[in-house]
C-alpha positions in Angstrom: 8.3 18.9 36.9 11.9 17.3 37.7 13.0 21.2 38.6 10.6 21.6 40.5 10.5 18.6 42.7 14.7 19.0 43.2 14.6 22.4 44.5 11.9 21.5 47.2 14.1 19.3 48.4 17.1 21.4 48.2 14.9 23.7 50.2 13.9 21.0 52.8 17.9 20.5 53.0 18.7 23.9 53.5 16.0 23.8 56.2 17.6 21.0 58.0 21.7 22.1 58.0 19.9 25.3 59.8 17.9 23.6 62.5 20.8 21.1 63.3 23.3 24.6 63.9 20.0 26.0 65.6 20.0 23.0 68.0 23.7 23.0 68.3 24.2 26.8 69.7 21.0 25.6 72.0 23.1 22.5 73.1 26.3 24.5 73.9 24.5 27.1 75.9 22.5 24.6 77.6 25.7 23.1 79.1 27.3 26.4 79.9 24.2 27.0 81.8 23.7 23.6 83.5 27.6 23.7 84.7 28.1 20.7 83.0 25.2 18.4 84.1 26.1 15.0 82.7 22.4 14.0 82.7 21.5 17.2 80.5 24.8 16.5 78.4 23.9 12.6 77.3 20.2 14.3 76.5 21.6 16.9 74.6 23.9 15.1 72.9 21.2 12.0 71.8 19.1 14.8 70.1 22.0 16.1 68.6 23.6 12.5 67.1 19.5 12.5 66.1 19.7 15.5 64.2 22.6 14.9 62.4 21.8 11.3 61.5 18.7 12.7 59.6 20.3 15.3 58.0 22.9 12.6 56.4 20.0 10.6 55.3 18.1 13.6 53.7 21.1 14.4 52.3 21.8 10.6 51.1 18.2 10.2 49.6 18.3 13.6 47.4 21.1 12.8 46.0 20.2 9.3 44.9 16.9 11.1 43.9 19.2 13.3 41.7 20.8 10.5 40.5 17.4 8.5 39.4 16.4 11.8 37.5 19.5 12.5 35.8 19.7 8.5 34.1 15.8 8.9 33.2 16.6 12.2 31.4 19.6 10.9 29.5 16.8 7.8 28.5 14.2 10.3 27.8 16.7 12.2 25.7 17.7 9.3 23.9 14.7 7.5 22.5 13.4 11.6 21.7 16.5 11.2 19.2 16.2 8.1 18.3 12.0 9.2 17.6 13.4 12.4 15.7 16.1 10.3 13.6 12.4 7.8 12.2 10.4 11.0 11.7 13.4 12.4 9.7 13.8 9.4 7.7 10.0 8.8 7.1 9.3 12.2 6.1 12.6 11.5 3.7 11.0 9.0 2.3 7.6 9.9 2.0 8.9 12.7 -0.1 10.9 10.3 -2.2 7.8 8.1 -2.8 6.0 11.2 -3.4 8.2 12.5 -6.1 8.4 9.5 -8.0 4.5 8.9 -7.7 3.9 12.4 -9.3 6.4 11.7 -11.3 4.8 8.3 -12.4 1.4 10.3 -12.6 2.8 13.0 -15.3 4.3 10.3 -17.5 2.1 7.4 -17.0 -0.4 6.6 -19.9 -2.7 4.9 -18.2 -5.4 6.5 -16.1 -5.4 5.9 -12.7 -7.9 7.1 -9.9 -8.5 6.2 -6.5 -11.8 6.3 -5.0 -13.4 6.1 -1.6 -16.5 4.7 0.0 -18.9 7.3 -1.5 -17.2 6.6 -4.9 -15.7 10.4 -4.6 -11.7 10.7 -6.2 -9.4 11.0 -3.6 -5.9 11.1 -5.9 -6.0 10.9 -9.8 -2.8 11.2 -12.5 -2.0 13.1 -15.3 -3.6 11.0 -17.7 -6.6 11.2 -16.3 -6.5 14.9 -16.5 -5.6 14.8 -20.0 -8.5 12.5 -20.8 -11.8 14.4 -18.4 -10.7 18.0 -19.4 -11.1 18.8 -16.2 -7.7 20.5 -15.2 -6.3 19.5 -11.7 -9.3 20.1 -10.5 -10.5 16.2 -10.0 -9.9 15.1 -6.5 -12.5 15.8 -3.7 -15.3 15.5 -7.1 -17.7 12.3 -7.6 -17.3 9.8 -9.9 -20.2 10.3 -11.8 -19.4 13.8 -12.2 -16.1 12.9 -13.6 -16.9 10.0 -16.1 -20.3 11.6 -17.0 -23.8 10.1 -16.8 -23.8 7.4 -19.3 -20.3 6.1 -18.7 -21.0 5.9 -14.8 -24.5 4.1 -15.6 -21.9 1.4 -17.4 -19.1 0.9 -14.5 -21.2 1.3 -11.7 -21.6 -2.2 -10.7 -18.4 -3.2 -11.3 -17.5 0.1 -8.7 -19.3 -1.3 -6.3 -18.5 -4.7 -6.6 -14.4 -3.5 -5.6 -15.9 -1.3 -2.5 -17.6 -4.3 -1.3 -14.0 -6.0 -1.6 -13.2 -8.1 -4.5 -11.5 -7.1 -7.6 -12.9 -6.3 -11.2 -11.4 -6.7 -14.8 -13.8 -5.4 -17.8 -14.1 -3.1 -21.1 -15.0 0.6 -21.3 -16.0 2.4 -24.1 -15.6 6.2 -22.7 -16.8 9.1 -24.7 -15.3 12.4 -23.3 -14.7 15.9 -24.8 -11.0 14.6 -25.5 -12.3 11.8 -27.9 -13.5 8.4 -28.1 -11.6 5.1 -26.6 -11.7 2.2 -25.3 -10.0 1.4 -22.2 -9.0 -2.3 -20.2 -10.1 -1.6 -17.0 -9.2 -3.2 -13.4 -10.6 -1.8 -10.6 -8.4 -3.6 -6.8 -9.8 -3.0 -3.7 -8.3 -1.6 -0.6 -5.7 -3.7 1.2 -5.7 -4.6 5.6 -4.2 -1.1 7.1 -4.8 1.1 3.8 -6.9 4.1 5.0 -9.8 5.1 3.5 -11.0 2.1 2.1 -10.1 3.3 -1.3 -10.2 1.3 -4.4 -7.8 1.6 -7.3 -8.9 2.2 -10.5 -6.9 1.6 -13.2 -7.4 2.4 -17.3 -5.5 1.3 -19.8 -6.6 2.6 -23.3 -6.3 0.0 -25.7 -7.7 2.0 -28.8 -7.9 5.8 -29.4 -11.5 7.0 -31.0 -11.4 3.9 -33.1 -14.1 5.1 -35.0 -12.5 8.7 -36.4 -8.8 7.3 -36.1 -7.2 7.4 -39.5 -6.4 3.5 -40.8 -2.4 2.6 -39.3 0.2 2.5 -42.0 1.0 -1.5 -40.6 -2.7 -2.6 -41.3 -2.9 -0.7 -45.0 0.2 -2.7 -46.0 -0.5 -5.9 -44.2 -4.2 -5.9 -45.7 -4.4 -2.8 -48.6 -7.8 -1.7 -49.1 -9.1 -3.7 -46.2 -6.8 -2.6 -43.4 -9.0 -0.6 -41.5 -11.1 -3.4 -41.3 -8.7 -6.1 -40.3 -7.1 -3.2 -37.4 -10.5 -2.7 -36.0 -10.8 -6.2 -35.9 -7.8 -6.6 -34.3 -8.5 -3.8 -31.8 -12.0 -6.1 -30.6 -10.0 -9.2 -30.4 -7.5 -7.5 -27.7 -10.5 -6.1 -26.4 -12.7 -9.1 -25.5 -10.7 -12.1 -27.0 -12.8 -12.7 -30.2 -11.7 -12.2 -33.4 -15.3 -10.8 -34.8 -17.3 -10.1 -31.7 -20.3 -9.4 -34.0 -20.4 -12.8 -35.4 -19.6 -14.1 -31.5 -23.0 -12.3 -30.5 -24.9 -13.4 -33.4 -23.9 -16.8 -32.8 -24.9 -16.5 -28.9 -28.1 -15.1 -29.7 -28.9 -18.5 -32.8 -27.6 -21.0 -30.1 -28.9 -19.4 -26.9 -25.9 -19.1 -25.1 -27.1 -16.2 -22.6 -28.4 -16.9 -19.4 -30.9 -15.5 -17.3 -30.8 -14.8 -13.7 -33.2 -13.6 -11.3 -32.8 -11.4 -8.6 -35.8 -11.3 -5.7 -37.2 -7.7 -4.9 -38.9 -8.5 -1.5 -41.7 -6.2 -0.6 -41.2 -4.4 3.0 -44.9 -4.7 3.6 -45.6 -8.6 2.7 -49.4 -8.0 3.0 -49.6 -6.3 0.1 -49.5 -6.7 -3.7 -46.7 -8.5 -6.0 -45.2 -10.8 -3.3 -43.2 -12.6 -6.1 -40.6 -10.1 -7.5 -37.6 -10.8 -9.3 -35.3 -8.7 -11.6 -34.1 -10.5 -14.7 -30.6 -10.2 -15.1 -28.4 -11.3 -18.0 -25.0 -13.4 -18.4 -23.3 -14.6 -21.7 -22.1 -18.7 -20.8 -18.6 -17.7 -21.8 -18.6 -15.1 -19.0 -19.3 -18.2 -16.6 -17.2 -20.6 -18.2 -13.9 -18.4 -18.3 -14.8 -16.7 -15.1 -15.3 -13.1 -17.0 -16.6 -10.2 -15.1 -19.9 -10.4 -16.0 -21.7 -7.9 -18.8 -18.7 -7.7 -20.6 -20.2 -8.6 -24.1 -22.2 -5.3 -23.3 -20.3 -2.4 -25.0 -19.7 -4.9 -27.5 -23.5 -5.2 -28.4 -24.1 -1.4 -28.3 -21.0 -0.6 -31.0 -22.3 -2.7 -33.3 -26.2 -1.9 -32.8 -27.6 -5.7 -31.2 -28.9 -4.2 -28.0 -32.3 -4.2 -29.2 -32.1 -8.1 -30.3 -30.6 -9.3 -27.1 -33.5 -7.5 -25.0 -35.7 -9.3 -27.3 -33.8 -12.7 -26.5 -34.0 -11.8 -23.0 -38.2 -11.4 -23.6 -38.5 -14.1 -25.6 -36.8 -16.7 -23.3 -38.3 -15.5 -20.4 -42.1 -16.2 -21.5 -40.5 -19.7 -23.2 -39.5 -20.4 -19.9 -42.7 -19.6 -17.8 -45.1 -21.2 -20.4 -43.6 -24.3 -20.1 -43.7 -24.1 -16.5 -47.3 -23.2 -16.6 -48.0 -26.4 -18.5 -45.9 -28.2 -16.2 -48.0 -27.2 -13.2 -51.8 -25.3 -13.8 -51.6 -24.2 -10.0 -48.4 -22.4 -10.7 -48.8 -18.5 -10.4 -46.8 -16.1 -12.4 -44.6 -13.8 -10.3 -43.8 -9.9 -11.5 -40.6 -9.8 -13.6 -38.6 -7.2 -14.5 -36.7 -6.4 -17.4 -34.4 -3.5 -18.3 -34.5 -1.8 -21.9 -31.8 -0.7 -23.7 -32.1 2.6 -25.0 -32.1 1.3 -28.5 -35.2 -0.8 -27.6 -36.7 2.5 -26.5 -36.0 4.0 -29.7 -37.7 0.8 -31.9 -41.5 1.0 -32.7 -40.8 -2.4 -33.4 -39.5 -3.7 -30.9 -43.3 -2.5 -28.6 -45.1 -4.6 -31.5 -42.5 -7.3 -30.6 -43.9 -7.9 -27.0 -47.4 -7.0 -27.7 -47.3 -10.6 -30.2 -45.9 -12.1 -27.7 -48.5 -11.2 -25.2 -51.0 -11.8 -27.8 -49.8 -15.0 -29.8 -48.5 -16.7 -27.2 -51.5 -15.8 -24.5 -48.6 -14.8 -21.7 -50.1 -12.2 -19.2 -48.7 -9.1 -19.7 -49.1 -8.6 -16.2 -46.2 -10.2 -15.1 -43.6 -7.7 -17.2 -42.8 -4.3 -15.7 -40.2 -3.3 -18.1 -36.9 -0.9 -16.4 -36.6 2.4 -17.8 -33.7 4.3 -16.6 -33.8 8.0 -15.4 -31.5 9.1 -18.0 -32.9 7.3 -20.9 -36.8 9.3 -19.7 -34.9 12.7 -19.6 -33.0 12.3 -23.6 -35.8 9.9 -24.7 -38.6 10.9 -23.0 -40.9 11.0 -26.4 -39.5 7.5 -27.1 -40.6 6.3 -23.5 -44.5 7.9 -23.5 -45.1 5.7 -26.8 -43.8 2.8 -25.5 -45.7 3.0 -22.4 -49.1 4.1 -24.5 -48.1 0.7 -26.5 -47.8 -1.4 -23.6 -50.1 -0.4 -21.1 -53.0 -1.5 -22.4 -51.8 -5.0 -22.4 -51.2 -5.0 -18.3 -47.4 -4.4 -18.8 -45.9 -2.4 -16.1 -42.8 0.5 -15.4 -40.3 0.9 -13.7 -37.9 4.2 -13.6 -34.5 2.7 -12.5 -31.6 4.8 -11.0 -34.3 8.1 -10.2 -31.7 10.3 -8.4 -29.0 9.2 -10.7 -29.6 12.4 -12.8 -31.6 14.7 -11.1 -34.0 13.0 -9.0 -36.9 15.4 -10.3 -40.7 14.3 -11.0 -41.0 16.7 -13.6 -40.7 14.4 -16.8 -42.7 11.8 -15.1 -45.9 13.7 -15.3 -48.9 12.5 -17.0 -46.2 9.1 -17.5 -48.5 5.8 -16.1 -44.9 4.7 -14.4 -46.1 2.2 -11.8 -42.5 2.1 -9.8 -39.8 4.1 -8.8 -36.3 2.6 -8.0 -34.1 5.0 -5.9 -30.4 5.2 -6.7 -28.1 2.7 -5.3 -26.2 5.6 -4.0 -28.9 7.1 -2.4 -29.5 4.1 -0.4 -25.9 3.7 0.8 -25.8 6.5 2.6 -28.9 7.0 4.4 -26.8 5.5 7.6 -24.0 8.1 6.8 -26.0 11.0 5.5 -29.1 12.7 6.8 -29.6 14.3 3.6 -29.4 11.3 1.5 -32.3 9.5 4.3 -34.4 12.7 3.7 -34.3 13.0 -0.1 -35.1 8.7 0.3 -38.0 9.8 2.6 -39.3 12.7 0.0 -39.0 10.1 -3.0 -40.8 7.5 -0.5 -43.5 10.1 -0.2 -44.3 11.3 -3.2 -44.6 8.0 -4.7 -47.3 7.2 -2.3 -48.9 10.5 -3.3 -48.7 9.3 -7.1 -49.9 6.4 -6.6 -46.9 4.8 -7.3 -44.3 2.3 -5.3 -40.4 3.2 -4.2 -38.0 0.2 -4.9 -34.5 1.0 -2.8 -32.2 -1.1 -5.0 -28.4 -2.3 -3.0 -29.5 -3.1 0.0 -26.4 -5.0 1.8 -26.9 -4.3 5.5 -29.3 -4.8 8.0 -29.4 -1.8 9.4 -29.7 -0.1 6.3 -33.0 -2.6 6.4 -34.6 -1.1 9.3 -34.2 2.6 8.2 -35.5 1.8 4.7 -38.9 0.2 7.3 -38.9 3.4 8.9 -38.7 5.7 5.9 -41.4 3.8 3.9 -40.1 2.4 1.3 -42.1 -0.3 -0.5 -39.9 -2.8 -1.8 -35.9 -3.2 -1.2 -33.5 -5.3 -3.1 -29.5 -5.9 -3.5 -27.5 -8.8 -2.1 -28.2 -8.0 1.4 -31.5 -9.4 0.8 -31.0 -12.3 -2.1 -28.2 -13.1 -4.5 -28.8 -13.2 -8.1 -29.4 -17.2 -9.5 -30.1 -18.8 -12.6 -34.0 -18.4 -13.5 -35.1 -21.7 -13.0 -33.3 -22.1 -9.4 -35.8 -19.3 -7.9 -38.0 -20.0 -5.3 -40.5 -19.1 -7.8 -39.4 -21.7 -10.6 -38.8 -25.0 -8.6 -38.9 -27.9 -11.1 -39.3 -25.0 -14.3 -37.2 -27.3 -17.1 -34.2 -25.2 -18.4 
């Protein structure tokens, strides 16, 4: 552009010097022909001085025009150095940090995974390699697909807790082809400036297939014949901070030390049935009172085979609860609760006979429990499930498949099952604004439900927008903290002045 601009003018120059000698061989035959007129000389001579004074100003201005040029180029040419000097040492150092990062990652024990917005890997380490079996082949898959079903069921909402911004701390029991463990999990969020919104997870193992690993030399000389025992309990006292987490649980479930929280499911459409919906949820008091991540005591429960008696705690409670509420207040009207079922209630006979007495001995309206079934538990338990919905049924208890989509999202083994709700995935839900094909698979699920005769629940609901397409879709009933927080039982709008 520079170029350019300086040889027009050197042109324009050149055209100049050549009109000036043009008018200067015109001025000298002019006065050879005028015999020396003064008149004509003094006119000649003006347009002359003229000529020449615009020539030295053309000449004057290009080269301070030059001049201008030359100092921005020699700037220009500076900060481009100065530019390629930070892009040298950036890309220096982003190979440094780099290479010690993989380095870290081959070396480092625990696992470590990042994971964006739709919970897909985005950078994992060696350990993690080691521990999936899955080769290098890890980033760009989904979590799910890397933890497997039953382990994603378990750290889900501690996944999404971190995406929505706050960090998590908790216990994983992880089953893989490699071998049982148990890991320490944190899980930080994405820091200001750090792209992708990706959170760090991080897995520390803590115990390696503590059920199959041989007894440490330590423990059988510490303890003799006992040392297995006194290592494993060793092992759940790192773990969760008890020394005998079985007895810890017993002792909860004697003194009642779990609470119950409810968490509204608000219907889209509030003309129609079940206006009062809450899903019961379940803390242990030493969560709340040290400020634990909560469902901690979880894996704890389902090692040592006390799932089933906690979900009867959680039953048993509940209609305590309501009952004396009821004789509190006669006008008082029992909302729809919910309750989710371990897979080891599922299993139990006993544990159906459980909440028919209850129903039956305690004259509770069996009306107001829809127990939670989740998708995974109707595909590998599906026998299981049909005799505890035969059980139930005819005592006004209703269902609920949690997480449909989680697995497969297919109708198939519902079928001939009286299931009287479906809840769609949390993942499904939020997408819907990011993916058409997540809003069209809610639609379908929205559809046939209606065609079953049965009602959609779109569980993680945070945003109002996500509100409005959920309205336009169809879907029955929405819940997640976008549309109530979870609260202890008795604080619901349901339960003013219920006694605790």
């Amino acid at each position: 552009m520079s170029g350019s601009f300086l040889a027009s003018r050197l042109i324009r120059l050149l055209v100049s010097i050549a009109l000036c000698g043009a008018m200067g061989g015109m001025l000298a035959a002019t006065i050879y022909w005028t015999l020396f007129d003064p008149r004509w000389v003094i006119f000649l001579g003006g347009v002359l001085f003229a000529a020449v004074l615009s020539l030295v100003s053309h000449a004057s201005k290009a080269e301070w025009i030059v001049a201008r040029r030359t100092r921005q180029l020699e700037h220009e040419r500076a900060r481009l150095a100065e530019a390629s000097a930070r892009s040298a040492s950036a890309t220096a150092a982003f190979q440094t940090a780099d290479m010690r990062l993989r380095r870290l990652g081959e070396v480092l024990r625990s696992a470590v995974m990042f994971i964006d917005r739709d919970q897909v890997c985005r950078w994992h380490n060696h350990a993690l390699e080691e521990k999936v079996g899955l080769g290098t082949a890890i980033d760009g898959r989904a979590l799910r697909e890397i933890v497997g079903d039953a382990t994603y069921a378990a750290i889900r909402p501690h996944v999404e807790e971190s995406l929505a911004g706050s960090a998590a701390a908790y216990d994983l029991h992880w089953r893989t082809p490699s071998g049982n463990a148990k890991y320490q999990v944190r899980q930080l969020p994405s820091q200001p400036g750090f792209p992708g919104n990706e959170v760090c997870v991080l897995l520390t193992p803590v115990a390696v297939d503590i059920h199959d690993a041989p007894e440490p030399a330590a423990a059988r000389g510490i303890a003799g014949g006992n040392g297995e025992t006194l290592y494993l309990r060793a092992i759940a006292k790192e773990l969760t901070g008890w020394s005998d987490p079985k007895a810890k649980l017993t002792r909860a479930l004697a003194e009642d030390r779990f609470l119950l929280l409810a968490q509204q499911i608000k219907p889209l459409d509030l003309g129609g049935a079940d206006p009062l919906c809450y899903e019961i949820l379940l803390r242990l008091q030493e969560e709340e009172d040290h400020l634990l991540p909560p469902g901690g005591f979880l894996p704890e429960a389902e090692r040592f085979g006390m799932m089933e008696e906690i979900d009867r705690w959680v039953l048993r409670h509940l209609v305590t609860v309501c009952l004396a509420q009821q004789k509190r207040d006669a006008r008082w009207q029992l909302p729809l609760y919910c309750l989710n079922l371990s897979s080891a209630a599922i299993r139990s006979p006993g544990f159906a006979r459980f909440v028919q007495a209850q129903i039956e001995m305690r004259k509770f309206d069996g009306r107001a429990l829809c127990f939670e079934v989740s998708e995974h538990d109707l595909i590998s338990l599906q026998p299981d499930v049909r005799r505890l919905v035969a059980m139930l049924k005819p005592f006004g208890c209703r269902f609920t498949i949690d997480a449909f989509c989680s697995v497969n999202g297919s109708f198939a083994p519902l079928k001939d099952l009286a299931a009287d709700f479906i809840k769609i995935d949390g993942i499904v839900i939020q997408n819907i604004l990011r993916d058409p094909a997540q809003e069209a698979r809610a639609r379908a699920i929205s559809a046939v439900c209606r065609k079953l005769g049965m009602r959609s629940i779109a569980e993680f609901v945070e945003e109002r927008e996500t509100l409005h397409a959920l309205r336009r879709i169809g879907v029955d009933y929405v819940q997640g903290f976008g549309i109530a927080r979870p609260a202890p039982l008795v604080a619901a709008p349901a339960f003013e002045g219920a006694p605790a």
